[in-house]
PDB file with one MODEL, atoms N, CA, C and O in Angstrom:
MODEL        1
ATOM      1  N   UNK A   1     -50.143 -50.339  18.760  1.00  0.00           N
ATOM      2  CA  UNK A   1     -50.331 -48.901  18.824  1.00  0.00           C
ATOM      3  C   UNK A   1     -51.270 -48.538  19.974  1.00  0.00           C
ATOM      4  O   UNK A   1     -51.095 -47.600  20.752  1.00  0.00           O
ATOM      5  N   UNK A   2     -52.201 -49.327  19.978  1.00  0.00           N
ATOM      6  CA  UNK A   2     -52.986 -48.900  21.378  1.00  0.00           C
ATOM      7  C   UNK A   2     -52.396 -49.579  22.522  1.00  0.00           C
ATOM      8  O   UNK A   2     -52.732 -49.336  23.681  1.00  0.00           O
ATOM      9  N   UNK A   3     -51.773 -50.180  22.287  1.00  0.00           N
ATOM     10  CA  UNK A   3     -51.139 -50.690  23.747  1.00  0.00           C
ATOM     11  C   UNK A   3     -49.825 -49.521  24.377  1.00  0.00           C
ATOM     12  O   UNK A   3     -49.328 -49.517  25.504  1.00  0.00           O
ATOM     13  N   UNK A   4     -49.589 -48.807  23.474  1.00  0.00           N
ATOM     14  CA  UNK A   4     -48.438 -47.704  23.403  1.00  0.00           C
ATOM     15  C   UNK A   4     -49.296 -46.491  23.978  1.00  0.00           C
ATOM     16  O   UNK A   4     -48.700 -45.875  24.862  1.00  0.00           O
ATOM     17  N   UNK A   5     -50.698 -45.969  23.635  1.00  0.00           N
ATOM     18  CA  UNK A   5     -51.632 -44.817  23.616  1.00  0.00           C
ATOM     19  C   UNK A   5     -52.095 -45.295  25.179  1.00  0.00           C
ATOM     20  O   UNK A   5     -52.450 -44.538  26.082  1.00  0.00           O
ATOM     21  N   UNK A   6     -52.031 -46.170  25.209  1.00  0.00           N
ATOM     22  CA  UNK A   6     -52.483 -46.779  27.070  1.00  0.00           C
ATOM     23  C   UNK A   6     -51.583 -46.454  27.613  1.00  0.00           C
ATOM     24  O   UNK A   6     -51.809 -45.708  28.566  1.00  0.00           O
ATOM     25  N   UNK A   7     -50.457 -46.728  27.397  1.00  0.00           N
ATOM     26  CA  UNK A   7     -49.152 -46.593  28.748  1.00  0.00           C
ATOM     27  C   UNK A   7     -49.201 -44.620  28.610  1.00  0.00           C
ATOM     28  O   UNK A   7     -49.702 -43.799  29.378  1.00  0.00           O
ATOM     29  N   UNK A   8     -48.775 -44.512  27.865  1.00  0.00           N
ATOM     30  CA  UNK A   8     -48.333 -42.758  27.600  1.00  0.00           C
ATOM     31  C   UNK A   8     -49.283 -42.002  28.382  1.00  0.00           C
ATOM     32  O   UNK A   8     -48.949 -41.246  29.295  1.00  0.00           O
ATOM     33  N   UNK A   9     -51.021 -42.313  27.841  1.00  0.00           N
ATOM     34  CA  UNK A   9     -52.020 -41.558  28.639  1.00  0.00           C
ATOM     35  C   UNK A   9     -51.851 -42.367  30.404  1.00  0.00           C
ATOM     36  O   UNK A   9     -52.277 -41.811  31.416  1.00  0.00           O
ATOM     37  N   UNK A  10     -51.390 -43.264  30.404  1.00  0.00           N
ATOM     38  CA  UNK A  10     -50.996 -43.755  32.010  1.00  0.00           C
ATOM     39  C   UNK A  10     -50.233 -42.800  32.658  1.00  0.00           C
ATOM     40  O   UNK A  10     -50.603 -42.109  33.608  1.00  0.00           O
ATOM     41  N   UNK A  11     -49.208 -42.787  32.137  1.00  0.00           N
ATOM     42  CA  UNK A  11     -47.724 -42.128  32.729  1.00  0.00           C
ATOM     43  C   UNK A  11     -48.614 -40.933  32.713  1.00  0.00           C
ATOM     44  O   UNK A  11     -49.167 -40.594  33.759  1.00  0.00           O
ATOM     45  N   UNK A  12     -48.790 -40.295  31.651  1.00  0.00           N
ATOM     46  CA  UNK A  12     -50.013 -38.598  32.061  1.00  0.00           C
ATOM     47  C   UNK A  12     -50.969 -38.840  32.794  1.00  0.00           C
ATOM     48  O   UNK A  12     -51.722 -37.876  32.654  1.00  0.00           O
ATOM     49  N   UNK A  13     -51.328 -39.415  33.370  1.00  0.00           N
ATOM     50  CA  UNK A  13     -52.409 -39.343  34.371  1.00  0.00           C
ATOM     51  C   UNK A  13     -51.529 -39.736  35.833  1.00  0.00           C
ATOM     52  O   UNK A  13     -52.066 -39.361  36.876  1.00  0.00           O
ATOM     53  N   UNK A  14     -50.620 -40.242  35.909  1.00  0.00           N
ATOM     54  CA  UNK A  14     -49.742 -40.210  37.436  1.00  0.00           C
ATOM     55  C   UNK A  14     -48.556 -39.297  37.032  1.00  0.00           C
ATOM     56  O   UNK A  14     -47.617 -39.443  37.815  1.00  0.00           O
ATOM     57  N   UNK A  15     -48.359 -38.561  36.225  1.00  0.00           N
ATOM     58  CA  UNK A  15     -47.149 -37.908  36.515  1.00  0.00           C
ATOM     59  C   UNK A  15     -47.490 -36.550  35.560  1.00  0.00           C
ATOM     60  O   UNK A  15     -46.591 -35.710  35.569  1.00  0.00           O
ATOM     61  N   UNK A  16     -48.269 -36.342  35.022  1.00  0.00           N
ATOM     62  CA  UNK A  16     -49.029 -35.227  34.427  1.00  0.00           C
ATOM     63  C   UNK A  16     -49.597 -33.979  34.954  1.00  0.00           C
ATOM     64  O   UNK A  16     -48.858 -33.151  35.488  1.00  0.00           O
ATOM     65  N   UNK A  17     -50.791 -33.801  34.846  1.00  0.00           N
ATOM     66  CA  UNK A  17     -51.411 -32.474  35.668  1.00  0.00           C
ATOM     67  C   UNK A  17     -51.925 -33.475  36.593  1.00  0.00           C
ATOM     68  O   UNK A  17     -52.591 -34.453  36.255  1.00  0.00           O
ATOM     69  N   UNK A  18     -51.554 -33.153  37.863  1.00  0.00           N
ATOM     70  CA  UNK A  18     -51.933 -34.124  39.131  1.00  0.00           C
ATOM     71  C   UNK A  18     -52.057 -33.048  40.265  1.00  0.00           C
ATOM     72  O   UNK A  18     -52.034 -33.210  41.485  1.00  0.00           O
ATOM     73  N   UNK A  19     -52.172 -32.094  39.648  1.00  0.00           N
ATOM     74  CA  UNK A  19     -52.273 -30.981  40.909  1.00  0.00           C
ATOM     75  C   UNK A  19     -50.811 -30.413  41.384  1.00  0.00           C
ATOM     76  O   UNK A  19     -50.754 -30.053  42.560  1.00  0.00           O
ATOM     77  N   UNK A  20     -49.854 -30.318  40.748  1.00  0.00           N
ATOM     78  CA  UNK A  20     -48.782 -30.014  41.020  1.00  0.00           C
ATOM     79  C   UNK A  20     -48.640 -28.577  41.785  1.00  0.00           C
ATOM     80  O   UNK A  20     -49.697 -28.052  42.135  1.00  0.00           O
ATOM     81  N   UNK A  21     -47.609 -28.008  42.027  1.00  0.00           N
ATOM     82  CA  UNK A  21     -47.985 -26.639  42.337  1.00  0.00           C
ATOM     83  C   UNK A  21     -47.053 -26.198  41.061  1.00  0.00           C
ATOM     84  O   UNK A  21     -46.281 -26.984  40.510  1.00  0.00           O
ATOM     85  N   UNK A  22     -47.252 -24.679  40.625  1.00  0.00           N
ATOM     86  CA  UNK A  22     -46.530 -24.290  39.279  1.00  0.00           C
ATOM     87  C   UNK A  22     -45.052 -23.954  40.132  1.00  0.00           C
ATOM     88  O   UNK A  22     -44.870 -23.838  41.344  1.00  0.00           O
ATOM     89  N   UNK A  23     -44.223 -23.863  39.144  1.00  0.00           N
ATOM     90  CA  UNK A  23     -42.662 -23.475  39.370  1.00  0.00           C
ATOM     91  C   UNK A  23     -42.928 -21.897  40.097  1.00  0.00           C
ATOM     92  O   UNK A  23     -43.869 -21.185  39.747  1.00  0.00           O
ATOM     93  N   UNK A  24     -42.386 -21.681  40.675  1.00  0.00           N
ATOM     94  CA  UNK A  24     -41.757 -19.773  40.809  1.00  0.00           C
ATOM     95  C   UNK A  24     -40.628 -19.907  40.705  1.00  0.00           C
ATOM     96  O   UNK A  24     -39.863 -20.792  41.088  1.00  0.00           O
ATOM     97  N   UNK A  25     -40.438 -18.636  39.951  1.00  0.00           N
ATOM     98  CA  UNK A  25     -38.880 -17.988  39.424  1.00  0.00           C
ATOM     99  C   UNK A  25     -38.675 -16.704  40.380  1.00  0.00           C
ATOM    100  O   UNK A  25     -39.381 -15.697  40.444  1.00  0.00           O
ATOM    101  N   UNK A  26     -37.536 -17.018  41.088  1.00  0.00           N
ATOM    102  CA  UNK A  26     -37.186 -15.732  41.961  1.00  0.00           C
ATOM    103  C   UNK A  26     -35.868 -15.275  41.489  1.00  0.00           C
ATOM    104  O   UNK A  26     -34.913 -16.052  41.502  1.00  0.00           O
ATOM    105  N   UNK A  27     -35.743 -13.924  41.024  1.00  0.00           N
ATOM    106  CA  UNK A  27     -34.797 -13.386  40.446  1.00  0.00           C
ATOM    107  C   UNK A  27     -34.185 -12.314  41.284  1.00  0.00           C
ATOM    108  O   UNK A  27     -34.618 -11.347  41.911  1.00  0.00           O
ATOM    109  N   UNK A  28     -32.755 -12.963  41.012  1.00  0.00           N
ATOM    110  CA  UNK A  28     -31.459 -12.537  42.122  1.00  0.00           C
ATOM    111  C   UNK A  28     -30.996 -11.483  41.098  1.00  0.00           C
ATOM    112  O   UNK A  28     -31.151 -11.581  39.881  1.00  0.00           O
ATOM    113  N   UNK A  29     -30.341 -10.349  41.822  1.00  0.00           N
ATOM    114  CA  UNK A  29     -29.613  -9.362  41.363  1.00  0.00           C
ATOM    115  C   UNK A  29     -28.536  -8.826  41.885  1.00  0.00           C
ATOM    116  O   UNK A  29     -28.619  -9.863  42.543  1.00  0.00           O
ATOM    117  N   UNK A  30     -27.676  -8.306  42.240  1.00  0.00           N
ATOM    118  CA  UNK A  30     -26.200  -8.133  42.670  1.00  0.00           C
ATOM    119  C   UNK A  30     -25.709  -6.814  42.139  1.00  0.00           C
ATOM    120  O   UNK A  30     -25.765  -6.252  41.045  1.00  0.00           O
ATOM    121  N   UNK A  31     -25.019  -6.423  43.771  1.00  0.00           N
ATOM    122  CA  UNK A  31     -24.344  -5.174  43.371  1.00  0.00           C
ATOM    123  C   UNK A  31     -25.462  -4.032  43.307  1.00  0.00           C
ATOM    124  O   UNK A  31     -25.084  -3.114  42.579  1.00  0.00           O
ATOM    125  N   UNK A  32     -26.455  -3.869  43.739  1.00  0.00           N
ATOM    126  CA  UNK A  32     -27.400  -2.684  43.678  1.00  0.00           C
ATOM    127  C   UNK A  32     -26.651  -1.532  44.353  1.00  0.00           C
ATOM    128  O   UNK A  32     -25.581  -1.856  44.868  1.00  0.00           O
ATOM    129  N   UNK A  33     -27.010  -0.259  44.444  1.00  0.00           N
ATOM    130  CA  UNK A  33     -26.353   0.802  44.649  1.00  0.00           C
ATOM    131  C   UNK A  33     -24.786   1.020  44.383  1.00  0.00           C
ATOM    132  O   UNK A  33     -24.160   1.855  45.036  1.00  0.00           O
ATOM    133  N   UNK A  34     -24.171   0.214  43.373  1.00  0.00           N
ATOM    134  CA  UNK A  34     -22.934   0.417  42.405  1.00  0.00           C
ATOM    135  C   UNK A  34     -23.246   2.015  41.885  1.00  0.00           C
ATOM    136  O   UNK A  34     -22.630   2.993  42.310  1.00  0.00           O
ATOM    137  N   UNK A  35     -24.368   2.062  40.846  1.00  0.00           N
ATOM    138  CA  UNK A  35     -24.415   3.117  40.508  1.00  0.00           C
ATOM    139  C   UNK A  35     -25.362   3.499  40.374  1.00  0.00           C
ATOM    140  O   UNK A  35     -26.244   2.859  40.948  1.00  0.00           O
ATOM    141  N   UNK A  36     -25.910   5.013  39.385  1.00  0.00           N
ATOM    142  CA  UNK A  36     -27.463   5.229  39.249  1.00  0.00           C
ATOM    143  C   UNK A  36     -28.054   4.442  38.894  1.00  0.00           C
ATOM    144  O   UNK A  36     -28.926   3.768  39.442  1.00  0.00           O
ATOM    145  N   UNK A  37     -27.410   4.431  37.368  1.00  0.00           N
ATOM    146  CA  UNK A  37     -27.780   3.611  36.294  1.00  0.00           C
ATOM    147  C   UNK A  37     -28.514   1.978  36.972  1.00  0.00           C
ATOM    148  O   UNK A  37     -29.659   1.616  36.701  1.00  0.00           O
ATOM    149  N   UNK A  38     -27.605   1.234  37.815  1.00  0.00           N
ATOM    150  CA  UNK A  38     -27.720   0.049  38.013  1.00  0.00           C
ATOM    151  C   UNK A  38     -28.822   0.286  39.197  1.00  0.00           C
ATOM    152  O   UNK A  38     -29.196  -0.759  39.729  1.00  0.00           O
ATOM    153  N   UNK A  39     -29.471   1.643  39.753  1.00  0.00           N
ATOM    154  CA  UNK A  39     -30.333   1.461  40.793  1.00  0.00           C
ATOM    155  C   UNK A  39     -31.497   1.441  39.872  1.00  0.00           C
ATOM    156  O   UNK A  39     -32.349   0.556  39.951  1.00  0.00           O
ATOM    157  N   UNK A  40     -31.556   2.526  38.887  1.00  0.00           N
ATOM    158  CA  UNK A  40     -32.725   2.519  38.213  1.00  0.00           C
ATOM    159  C   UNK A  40     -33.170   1.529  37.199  1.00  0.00           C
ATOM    160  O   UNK A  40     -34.218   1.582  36.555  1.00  0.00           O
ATOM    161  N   UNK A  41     -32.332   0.704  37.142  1.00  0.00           N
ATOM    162  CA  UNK A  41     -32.586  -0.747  36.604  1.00  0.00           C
ATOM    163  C   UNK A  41     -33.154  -1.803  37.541  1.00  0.00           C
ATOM    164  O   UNK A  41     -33.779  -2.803  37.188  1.00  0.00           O
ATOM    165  N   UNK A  42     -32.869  -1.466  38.703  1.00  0.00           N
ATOM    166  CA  UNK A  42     -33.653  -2.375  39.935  1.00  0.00           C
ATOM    167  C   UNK A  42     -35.172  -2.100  40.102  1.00  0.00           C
ATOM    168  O   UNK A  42     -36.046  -2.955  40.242  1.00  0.00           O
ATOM    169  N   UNK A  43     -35.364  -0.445  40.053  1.00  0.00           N
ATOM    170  CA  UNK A  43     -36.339  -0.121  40.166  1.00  0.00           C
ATOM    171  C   UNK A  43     -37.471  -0.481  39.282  1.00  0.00           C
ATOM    172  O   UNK A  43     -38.642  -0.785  39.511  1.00  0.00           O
ATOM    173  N   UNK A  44     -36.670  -0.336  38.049  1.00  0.00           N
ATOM    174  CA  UNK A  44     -37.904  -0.745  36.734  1.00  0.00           C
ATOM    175  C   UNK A  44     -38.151  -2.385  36.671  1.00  0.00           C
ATOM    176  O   UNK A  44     -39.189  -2.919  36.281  1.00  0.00           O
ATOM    177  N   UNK A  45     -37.019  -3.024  37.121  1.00  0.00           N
ATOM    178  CA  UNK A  45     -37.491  -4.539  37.264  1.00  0.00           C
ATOM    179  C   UNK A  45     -38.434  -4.790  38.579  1.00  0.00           C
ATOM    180  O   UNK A  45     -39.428  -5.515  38.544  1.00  0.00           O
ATOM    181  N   UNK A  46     -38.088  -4.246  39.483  1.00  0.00           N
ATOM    182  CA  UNK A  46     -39.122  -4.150  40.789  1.00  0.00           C
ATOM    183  C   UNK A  46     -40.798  -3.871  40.537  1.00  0.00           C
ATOM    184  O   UNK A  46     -41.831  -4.032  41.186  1.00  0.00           O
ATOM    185  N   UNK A  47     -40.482  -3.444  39.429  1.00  0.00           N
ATOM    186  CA  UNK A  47     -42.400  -2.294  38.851  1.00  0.00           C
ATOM    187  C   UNK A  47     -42.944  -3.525  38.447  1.00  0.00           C
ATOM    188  O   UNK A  47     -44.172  -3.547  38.540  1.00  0.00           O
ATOM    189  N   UNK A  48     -42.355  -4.694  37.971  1.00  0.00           N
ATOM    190  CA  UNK A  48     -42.864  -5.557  37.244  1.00  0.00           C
ATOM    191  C   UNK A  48     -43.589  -6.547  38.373  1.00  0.00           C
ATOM    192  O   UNK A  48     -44.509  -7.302  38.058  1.00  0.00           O
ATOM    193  N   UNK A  49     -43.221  -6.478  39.315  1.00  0.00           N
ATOM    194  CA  UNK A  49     -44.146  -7.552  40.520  1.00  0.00           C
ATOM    195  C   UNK A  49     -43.255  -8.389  40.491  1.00  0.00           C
ATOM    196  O   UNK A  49     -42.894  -8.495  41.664  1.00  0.00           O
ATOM    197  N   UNK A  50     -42.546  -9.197  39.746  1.00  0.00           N
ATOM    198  CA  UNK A  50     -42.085 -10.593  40.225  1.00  0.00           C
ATOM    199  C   UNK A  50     -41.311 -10.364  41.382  1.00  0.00           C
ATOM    200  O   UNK A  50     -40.901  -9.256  41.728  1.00  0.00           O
ATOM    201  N   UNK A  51     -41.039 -11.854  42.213  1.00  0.00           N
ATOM    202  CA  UNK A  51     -40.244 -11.874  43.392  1.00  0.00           C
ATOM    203  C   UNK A  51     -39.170 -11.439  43.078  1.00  0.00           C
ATOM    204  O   UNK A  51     -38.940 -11.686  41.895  1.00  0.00           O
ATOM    205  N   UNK A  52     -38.216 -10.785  43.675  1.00  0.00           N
ATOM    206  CA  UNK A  52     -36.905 -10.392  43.124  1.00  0.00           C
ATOM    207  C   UNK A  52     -36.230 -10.711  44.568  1.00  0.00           C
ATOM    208  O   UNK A  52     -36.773 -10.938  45.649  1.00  0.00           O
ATOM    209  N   UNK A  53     -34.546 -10.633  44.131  1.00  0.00           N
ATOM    210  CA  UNK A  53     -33.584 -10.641  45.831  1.00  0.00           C
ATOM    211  C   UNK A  53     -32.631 -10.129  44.914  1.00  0.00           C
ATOM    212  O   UNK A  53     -32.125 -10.602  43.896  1.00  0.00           O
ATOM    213  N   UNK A  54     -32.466  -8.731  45.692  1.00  0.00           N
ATOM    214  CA  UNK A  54     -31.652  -7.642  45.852  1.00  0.00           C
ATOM    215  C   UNK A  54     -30.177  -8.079  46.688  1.00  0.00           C
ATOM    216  O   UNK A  54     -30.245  -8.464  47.855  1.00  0.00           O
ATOM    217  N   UNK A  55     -28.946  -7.984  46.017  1.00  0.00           N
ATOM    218  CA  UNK A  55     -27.948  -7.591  47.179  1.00  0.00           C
ATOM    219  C   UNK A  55     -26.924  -6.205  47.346  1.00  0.00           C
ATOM    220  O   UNK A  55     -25.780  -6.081  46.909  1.00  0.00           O
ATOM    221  N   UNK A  56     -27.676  -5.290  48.067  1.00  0.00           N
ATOM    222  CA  UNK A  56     -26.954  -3.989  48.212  1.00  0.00           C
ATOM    223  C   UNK A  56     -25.556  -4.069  48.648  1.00  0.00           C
ATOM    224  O   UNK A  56     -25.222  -4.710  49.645  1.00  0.00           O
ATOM    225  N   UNK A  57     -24.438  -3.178  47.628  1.00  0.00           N
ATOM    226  CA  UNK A  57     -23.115  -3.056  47.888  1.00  0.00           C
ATOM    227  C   UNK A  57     -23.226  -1.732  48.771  1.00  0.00           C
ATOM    228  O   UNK A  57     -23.459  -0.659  48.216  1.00  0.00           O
ATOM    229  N   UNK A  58     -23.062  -1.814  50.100  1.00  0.00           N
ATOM    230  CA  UNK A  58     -23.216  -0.847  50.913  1.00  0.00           C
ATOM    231  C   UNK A  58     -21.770   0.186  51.243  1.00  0.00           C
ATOM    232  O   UNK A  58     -21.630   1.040  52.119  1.00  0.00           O
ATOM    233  N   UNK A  59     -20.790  -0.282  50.162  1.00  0.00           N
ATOM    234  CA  UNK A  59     -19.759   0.229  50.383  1.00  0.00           C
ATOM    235  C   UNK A  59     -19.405   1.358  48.842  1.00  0.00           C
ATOM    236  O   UNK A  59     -18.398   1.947  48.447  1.00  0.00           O
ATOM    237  N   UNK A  60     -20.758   1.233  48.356  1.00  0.00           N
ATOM    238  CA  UNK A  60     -20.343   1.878  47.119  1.00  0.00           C
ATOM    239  C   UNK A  60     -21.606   3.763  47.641  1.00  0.00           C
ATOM    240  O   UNK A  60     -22.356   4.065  48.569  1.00  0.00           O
ATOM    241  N   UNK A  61     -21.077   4.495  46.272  1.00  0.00           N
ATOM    242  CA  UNK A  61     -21.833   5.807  47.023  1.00  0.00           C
ATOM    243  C   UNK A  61     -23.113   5.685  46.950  1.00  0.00           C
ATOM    244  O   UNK A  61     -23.717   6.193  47.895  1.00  0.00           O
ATOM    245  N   UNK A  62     -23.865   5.082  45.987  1.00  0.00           N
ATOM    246  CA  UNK A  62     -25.293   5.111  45.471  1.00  0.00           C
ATOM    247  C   UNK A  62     -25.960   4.287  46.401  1.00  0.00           C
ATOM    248  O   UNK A  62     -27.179   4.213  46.244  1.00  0.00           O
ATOM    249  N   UNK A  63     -25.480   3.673  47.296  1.00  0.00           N
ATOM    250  CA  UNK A  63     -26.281   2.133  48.391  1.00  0.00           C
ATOM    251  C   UNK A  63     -27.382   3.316  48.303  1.00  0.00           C
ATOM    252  O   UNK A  63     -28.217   3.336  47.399  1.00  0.00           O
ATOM    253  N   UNK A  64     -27.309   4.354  49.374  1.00  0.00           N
ATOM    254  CA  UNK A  64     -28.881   5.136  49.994  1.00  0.00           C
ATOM    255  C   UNK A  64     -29.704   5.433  49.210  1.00  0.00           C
ATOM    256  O   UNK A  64     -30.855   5.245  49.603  1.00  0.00           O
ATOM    257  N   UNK A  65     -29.586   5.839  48.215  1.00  0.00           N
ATOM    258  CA  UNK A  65     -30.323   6.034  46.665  1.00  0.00           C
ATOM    259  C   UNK A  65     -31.041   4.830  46.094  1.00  0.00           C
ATOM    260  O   UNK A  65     -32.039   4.976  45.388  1.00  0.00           O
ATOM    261  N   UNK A  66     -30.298   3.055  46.541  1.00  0.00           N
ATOM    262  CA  UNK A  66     -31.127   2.363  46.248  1.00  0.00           C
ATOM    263  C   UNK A  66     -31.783   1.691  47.078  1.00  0.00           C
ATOM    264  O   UNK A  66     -32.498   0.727  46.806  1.00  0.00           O
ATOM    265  N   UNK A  67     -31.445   2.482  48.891  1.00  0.00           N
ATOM    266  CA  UNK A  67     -32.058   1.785  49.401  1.00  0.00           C
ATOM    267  C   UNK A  67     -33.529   2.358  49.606  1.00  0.00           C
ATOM    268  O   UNK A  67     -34.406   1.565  49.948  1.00  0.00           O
ATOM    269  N   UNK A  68     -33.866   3.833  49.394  1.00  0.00           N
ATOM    270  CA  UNK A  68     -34.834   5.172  49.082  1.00  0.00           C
ATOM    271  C   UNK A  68     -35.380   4.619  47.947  1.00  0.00           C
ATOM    272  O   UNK A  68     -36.593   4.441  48.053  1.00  0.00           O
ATOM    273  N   UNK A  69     -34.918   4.303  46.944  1.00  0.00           N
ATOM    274  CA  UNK A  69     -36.026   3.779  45.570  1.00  0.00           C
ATOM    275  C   UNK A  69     -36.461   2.384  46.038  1.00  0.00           C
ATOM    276  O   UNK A  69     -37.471   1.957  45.479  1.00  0.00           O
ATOM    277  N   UNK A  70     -35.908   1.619  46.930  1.00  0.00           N
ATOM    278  CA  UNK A  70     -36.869  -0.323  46.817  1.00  0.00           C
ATOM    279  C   UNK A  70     -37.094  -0.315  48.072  1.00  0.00           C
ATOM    280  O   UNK A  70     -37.301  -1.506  48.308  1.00  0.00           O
ATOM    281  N   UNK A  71     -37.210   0.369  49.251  1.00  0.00           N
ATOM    282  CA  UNK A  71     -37.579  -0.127  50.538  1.00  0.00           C
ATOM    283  C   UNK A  71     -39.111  -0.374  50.618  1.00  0.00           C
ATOM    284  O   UNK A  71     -39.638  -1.249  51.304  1.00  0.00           O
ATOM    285  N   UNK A  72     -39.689   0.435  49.896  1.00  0.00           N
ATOM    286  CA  UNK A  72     -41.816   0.216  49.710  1.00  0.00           C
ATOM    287  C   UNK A  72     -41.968  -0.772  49.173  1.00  0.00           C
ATOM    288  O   UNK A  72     -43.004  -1.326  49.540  1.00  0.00           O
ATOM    289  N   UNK A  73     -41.227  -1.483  48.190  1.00  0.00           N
ATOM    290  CA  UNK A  73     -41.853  -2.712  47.520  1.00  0.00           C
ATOM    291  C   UNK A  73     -41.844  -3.936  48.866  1.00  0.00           C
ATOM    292  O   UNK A  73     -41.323  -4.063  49.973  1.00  0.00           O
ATOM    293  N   UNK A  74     -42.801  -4.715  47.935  1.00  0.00           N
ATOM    294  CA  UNK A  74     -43.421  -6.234  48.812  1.00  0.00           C
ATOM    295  C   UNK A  74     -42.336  -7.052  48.258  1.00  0.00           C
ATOM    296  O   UNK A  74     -41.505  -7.370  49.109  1.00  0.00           O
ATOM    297  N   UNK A  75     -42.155  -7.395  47.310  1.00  0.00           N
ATOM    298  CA  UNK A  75     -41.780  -8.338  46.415  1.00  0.00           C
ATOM    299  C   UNK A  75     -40.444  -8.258  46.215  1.00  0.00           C
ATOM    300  O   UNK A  75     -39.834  -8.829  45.311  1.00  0.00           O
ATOM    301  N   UNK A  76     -39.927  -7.477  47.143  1.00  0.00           N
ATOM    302  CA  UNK A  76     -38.132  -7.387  47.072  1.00  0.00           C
ATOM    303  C   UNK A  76     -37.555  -8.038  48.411  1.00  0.00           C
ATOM    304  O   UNK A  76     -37.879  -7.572  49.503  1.00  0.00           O
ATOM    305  N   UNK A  77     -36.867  -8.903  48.319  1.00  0.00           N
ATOM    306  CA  UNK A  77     -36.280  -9.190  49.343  1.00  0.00           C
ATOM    307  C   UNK A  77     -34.434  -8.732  49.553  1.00  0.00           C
ATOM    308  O   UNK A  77     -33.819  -8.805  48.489  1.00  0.00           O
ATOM    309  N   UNK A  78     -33.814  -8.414  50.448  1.00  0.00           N
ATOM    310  CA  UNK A  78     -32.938  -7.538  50.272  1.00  0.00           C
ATOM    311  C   UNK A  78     -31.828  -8.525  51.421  1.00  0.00           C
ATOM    312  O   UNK A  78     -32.027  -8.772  52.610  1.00  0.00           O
ATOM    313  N   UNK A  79     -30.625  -8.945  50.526  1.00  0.00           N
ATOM    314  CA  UNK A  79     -29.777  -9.508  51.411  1.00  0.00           C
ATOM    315  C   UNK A  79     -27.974  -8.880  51.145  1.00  0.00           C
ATOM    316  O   UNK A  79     -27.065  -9.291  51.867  1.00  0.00           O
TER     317      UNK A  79
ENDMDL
END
């Protein structure tokens, strides 16, 4: 049993908290300016800070409407 409590706290000490860097989650979205509805859903996820990536349908009527509500944010990247 202690020869088992040695290896385990081993393996956690080289492959454990070793200074890792934490994960980021960057959240993709699609189809923005489809419609209102789907702009003002960008917007309220945008309020939240996380990284986000936007892809504007520039062929639909609402594109300018969502490009007027997310062009100020930091944290949007827009492809």
């Amino acid at each position: 049993m202690k020869k088992l409590i040695f290896i385990l706290l081993a393996f956690m000490h080289l492959f454990g908290a070793s200074g890792s860097p934490a994960a980021t989650l960057l959240v993709r979205c699609d189809d923005i300016g489809m419609c209102h509805a789907v702009n003002e859903a960008a917007k309220e996820l945008a309020d939240t800070g996380i990284p986000l990536n936007y892809s504007i349908m520039f062929v639909c009527p609402w594109y300018q409407e969502a490009v007027d509500l997310l062009k100020d944010y930091d944290n949007i990247c827009f492809g």
